[in-house]
Legacy VTK file of the C-alpha trace (Angstrom):
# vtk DataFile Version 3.0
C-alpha trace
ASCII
DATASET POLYDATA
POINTS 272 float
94.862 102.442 66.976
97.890 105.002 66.377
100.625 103.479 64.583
102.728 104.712 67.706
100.778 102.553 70.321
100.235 99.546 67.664
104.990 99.712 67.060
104.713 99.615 71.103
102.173 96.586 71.845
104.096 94.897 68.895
107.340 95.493 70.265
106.348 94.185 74.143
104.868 91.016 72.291
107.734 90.553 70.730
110.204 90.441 74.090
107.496 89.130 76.395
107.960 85.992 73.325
111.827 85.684 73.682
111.371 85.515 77.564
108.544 83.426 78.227
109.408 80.970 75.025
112.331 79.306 77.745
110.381 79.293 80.228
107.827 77.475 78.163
110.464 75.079 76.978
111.474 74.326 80.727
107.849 73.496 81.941
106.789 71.193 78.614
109.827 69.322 78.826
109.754 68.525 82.418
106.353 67.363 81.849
107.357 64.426 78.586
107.820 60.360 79.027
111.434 59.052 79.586
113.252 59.724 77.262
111.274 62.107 74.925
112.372 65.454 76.487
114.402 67.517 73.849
111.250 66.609 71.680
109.701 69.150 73.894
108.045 71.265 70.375
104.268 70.488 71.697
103.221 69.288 75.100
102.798 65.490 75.407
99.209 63.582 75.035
99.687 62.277 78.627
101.994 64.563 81.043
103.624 63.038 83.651
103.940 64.833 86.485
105.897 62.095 88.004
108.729 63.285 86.712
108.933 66.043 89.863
108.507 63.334 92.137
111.589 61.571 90.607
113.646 64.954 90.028
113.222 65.765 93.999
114.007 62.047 94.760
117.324 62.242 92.839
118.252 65.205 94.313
118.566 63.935 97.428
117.301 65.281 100.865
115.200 68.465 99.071
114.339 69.920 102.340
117.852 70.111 103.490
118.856 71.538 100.509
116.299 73.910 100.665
116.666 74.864 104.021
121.124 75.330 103.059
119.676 77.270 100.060
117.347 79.745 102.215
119.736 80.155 105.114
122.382 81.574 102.758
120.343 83.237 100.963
118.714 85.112 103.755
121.933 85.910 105.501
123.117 87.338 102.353
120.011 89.499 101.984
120.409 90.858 105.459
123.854 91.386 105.328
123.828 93.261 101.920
120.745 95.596 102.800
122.416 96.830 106.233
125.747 97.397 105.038
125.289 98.319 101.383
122.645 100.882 102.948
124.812 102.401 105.553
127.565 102.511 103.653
125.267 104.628 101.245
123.892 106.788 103.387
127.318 107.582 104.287
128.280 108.760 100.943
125.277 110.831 100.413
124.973 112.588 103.810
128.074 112.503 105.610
130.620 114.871 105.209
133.645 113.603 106.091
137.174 114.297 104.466
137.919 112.058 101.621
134.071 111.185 100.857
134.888 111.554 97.379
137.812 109.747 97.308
136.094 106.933 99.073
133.202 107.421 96.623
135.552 106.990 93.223
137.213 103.451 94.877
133.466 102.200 95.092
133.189 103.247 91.053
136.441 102.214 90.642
136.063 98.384 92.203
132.690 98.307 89.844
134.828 97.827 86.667
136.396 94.479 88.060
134.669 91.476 87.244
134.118 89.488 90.984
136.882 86.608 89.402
139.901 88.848 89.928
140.034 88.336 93.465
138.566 84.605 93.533
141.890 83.041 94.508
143.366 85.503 97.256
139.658 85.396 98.522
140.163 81.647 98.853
143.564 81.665 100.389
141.989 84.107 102.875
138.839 81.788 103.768
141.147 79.114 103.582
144.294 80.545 106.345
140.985 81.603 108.664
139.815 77.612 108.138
136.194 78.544 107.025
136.243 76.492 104.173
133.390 73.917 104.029
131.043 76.677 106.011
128.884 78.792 104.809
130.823 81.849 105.828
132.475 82.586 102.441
129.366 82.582 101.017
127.616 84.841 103.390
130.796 87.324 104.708
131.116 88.852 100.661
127.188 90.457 101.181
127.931 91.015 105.057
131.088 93.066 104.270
129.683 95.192 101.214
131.017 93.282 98.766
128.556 94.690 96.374
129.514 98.243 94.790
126.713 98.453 92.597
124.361 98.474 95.760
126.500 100.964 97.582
126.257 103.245 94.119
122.641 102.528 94.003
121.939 103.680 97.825
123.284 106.805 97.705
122.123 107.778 94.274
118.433 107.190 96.168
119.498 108.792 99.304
120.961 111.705 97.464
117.646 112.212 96.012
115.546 112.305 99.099
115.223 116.569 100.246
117.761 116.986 102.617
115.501 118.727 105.095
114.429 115.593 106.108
118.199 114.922 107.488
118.243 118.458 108.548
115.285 118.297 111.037
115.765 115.179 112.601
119.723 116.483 113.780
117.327 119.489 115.077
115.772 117.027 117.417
119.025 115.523 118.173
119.184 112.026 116.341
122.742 110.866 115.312
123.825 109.765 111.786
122.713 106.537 112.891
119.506 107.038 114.092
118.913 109.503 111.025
119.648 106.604 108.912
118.072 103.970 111.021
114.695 106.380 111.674
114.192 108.306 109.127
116.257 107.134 105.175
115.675 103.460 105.911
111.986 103.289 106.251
111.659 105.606 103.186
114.008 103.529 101.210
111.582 100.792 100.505
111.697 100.795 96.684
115.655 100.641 96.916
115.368 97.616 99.869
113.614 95.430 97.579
115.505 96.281 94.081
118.737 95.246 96.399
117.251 92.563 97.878
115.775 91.056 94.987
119.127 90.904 92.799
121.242 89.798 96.107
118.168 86.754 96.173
118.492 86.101 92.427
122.695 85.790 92.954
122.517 84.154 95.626
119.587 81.811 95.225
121.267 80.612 91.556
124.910 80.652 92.816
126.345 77.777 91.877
130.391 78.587 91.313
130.223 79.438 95.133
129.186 76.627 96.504
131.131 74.467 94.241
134.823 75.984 95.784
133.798 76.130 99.023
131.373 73.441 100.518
133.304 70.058 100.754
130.233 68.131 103.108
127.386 66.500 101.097
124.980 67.939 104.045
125.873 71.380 103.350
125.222 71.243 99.803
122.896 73.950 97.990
120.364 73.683 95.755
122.546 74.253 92.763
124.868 71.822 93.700
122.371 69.597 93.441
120.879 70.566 90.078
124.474 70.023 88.697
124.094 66.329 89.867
121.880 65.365 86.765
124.338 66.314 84.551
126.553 62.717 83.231
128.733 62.268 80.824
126.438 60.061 78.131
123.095 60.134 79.479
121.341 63.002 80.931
118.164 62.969 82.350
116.576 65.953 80.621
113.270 65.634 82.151
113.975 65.339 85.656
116.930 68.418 85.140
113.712 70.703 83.413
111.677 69.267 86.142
114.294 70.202 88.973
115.175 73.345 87.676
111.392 74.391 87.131
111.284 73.491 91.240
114.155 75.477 92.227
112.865 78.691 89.450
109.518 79.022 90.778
110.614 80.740 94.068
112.648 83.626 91.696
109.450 83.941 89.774
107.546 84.401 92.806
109.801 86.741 94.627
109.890 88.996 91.590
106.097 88.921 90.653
105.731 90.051 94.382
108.187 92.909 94.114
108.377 93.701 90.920
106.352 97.137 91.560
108.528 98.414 94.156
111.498 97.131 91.941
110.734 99.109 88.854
110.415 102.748 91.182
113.336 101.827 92.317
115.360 101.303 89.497
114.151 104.073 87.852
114.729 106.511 90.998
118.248 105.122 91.009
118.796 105.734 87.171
116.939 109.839 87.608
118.619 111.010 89.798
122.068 112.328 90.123
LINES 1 273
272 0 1 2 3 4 5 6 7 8 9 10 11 12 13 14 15 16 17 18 19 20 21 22 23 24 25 26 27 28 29 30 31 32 33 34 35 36 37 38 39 40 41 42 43 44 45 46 47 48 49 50 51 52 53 54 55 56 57 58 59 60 61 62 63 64 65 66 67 68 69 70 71 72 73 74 75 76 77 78 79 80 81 82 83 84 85 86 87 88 89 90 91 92 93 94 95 96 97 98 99 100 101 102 103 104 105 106 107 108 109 110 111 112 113 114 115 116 117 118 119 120 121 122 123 124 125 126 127 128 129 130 131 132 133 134 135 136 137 138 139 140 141 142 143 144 145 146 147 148 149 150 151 152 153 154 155 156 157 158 159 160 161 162 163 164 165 166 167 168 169 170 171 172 173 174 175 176 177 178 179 180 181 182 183 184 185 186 187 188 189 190 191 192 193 194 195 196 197 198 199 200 201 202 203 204 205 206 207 208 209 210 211 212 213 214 215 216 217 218 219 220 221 222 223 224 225 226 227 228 229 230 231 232 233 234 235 236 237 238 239 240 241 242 243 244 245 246 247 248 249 250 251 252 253 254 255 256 257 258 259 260 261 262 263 264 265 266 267 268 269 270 271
């Protein structure tokens, strides 16, 4: 084996160890008797699986909380492709007078961390009286709040041949329907990079959540994984067990995507 290849298998075992050794942690001490979790160094003789059963019991009503959790999330996911795309496309193909300018405020709102604006954005969601709903949660991805995905879409579209853009005007399709027919369906790679980091936001949101839902019912899944922390005792099994319930979705979702993910990263990061 060339000492090349041998650095480069070394070096992957080496990261694939720092990120599945958590992950390792989570799922042995989920699995130890009451009050043996942190000694989570080798799995238990006897695992007790139990400790699921209590974790969803404690967090309450787990398919209502998983049903809040998907419902947000969804909405987001929708709401972030359509706009984050169109708004894209319109950066890449349109020409319109101050595209540039419009382009440098999308860089330019990138260097702001999303806390600047936490507190007007209350006040806001506050006047209109849709606190406790799940519209502050959703009407941030709805609206484009997402830069990063605007940036990312028309990097992609900008790298598509513009004779695809070209032809369908020929036939007579609008902006819209150029968009709608032709970029979106070859956008694929960049629909499921977006959607996959709006899911992994939104799915483990928990400051959100926390300012805005007031109604035990409406609670997320987060909300809920916060509720095993206490001020002296914590259950550390049930919280690993929980939080292994509420991971295993993000695993999924990425394992399913990840090809389409990577191509589209790395589109997004070639191409000017």
């Amino acid at each position: 084996m060339k000492p090349a290849r041998a650095a480069w298998i070394a070096s992957a075992l080496l990261v694939a160890l720092a990120f599945g050794y958590p992950l390792y942690f989570l799922l042995v001490t989920s699995l130890q008797p009451e009050g043996q979790g942190l000694d989570a160094g080798s799995l238990a003789r006897a695992t007790h699986f139990e400790n699921y059963a209590h974790a969803l019991a404690q967090m309450g009503d787990f398919p209502r909380l998983l049903g809040n959790t998907l419902l947000v999330t969804v909405l987001s996911i929708a709401g972030q492709l359509f706009t984050c795309s169109l708004a894209g496309y319109a950066l890449a193909r349109v020409r319109f007078r101050g595209r540039e300018l419009c382009f440098a405020l999308v860089l330019a709102s990138m260097c702001f961390p999303d806390t600047v604006g936490a507190i007007a954005r209350f006040l806001l969601f506050r006047a209109l009286g849709l606190v406790d709903t799940y519209a502050p949660l959703v009407l941030p991805t709805v609206l484009g709040g997402a830069p990063l995905f605007i940036f990312l879409f028309r990097q992609y579209y900008r790298s598509l041949p513009e004779e695809l853009g070209e032809a369908a005007r020929v036939d007579g399709c609008s902006h819209f329907a150029i968009w709608r027919r032709v970029m979106l369906p070859l956008s694929r790679p960049m629909l499921v990079t977006v959607g996959l980091f709006t899911f992994l936001a939104t799915w483990n949101d928990f400051w959100a959540p926390l300012v805005y839902l007031l109604s035990p019912e409406k609670r997320t899944l987060s909300l809920a994984l916060a509720g095993f922390q206490r001020t002296y005792d914590t259950a550390v099994e049930c919280l690993m067990a929980a939080s292994a319930v509420v991971l295993v979705p993000c695993v999924v979702v990425y394992f399913v995507g990840q090809r389409l993910f990577l191509r589209g990263v790395r589109v997004a990061a070639s191409k000017g």
